[in-house]
VMD Tcl script that draws the C-alpha trace (Angstrom):
set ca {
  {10.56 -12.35 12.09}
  {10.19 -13.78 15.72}
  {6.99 -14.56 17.18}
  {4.81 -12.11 20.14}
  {3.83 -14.88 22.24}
  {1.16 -12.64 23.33}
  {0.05 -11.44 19.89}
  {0.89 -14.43 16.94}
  {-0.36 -17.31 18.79}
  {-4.42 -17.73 18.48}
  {-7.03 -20.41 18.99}
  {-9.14 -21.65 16.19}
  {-12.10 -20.17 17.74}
  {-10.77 -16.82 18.49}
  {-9.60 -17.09 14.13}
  {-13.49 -17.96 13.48}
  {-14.58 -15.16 15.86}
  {-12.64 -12.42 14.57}
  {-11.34 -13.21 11.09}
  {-10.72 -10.03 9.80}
  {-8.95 -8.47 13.54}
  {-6.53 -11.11 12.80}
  {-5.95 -10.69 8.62}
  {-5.62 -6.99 9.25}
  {-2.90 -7.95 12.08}
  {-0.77 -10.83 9.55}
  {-0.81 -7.80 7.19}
  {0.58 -5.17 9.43}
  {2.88 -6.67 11.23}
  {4.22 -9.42 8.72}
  {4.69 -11.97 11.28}
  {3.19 -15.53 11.08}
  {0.62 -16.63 13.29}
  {0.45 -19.76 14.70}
  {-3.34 -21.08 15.02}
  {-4.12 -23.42 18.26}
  {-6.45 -26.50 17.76}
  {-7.07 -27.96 21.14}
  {-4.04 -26.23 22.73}
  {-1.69 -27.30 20.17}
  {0.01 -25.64 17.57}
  {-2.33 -26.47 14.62}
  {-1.74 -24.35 11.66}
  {0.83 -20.80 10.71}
  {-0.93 -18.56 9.00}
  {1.05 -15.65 6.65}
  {0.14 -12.75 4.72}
  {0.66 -13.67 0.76}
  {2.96 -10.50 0.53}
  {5.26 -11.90 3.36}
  {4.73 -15.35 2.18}
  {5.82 -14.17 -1.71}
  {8.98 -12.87 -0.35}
  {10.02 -15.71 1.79}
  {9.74 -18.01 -1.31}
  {11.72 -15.67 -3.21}
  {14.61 -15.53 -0.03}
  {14.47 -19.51 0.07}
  {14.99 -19.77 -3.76}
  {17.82 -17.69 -4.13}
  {19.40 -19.20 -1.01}
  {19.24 -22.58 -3.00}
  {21.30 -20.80 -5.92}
  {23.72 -19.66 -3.84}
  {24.07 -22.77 -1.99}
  {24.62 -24.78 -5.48}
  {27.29 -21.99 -6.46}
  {29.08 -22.73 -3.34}
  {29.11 -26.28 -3.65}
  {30.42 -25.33 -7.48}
  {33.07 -23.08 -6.05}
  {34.33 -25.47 -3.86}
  {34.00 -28.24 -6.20}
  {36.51 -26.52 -8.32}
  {33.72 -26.04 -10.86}
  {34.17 -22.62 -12.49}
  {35.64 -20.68 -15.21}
  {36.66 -16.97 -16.12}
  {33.38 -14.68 -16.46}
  {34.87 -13.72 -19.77}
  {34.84 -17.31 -20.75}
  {31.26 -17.93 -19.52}
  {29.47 -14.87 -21.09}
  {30.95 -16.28 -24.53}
  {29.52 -19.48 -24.23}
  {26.39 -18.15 -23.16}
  {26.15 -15.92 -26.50}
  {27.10 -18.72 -28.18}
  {24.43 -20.69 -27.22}
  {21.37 -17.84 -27.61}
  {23.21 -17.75 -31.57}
  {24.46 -14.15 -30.86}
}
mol new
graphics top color blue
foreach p $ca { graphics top sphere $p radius 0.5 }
foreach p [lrange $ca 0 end-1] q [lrange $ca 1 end] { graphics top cylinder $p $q radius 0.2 }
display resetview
């Protein structure tokens, strides 16, 4: 999701001035927006849709990052093994 310098990067007045131009552009493009105060980088801005799915992305990256570190730990066992302990424990 890379950046249009010409089109993601906005003052704080220009985000007063024309608050809905800009919504309607987070939402149809799905890039961020990065919000000037001053001439610096102040604040991203992201539509809740995008921003939903990003959380979802970084969460299951942190799973699979753990079940790495499990595989190479030597931590694992047979899937037969594991869905019997897992009825085991629900009492099935």
């Amino acid at each position: 999701m890379p950046i249009s310098v010409t089109e993601d990067i906005r003052s704080v007045s220009d985000l007063k001035r024309d608050t809905k131009k800009i919504f309607r552009h987070l939402r149809e493009t799905g890039r961020p927006m990065v919000v000037t105060v001053k001439g610096k980088p102040g604040v991203v801005l992201l539509d809740a849709a995008v921003y939903q799915k990003r959380i979802a992305e970084i969460n299951l990256s942190r799973f699979l990052t753990e079940a790495e570190a499990d595989i190479k730990g030597g931590r694992v066992r047979p899937a037969r093994q594991a869905i019997k302990d897992i009825k085991r424990r629900a009492g099935l």
